[in-house]
N, C-alpha and C positions, 0 to 999 in steps of 0.2 A: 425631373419635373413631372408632376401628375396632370392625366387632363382632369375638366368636371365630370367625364361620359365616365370615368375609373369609379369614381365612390358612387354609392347608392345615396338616395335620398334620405335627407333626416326626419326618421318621424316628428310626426305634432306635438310636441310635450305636452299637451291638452288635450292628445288621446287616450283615450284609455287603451289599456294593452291587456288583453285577455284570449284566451282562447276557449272553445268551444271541445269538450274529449269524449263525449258522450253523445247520442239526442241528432235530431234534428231541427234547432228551436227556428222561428217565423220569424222575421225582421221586429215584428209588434215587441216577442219575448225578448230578441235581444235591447230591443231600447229600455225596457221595462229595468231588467238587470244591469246596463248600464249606470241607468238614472238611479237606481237604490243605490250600488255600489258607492255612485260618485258624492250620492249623498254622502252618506256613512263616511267617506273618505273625509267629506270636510268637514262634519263634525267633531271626527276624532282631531283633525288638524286646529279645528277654534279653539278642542280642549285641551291640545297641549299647551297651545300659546298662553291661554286662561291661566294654565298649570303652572306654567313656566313664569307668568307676573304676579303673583301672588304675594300677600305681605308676610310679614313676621310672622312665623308659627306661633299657635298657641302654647307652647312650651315660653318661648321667647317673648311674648303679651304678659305672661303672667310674672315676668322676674321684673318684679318694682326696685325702684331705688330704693337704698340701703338709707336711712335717716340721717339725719348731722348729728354730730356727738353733744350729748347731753353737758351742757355747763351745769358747774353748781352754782349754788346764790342764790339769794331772795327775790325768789317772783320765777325762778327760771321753769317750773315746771308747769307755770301756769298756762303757756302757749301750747303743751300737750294735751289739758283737758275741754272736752266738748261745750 
């Protein structure tokens, strides 16, 4: 049996996880790159949802039904013309 003091704490899944490898940026520039990132993060994530509910491709739009077979007989062609 484990205690609680054994495991570390779980990150925030609503942080962001990045690291800093260069520089020495200001608290200002890190929130600046935060807030772009997390943007960008969620647009890309609305686009896929977007992506992913989409209807019938336009290949799929354009194949119409196939007509009813033509009878012969007097009068039958008349429902074809405009």
């Amino acid at each position: 049996m484990t205690r609680p003091a054994d495991h570390e704490a779980a990150p925030d899944a609503a942080a962001p996880e990045f690291r800093i490898v260069a520089g020495n940026p200001t608290p200002a520039e890190l929130a600046a790159v935060t807030a772009v990132l997390t943007g960008v993060l969620d647009e890309l994530s609305a686009e896929q949802g977007r992506l992913a509910h989409t209807g019938p491709s336009a290949w799929a739009i354009s194949q119409r039904p196939i007509r009813s077979t033509i009878a012969p007989g007097q009068g039958a062609w008349r429902s074809f013309s405009a």
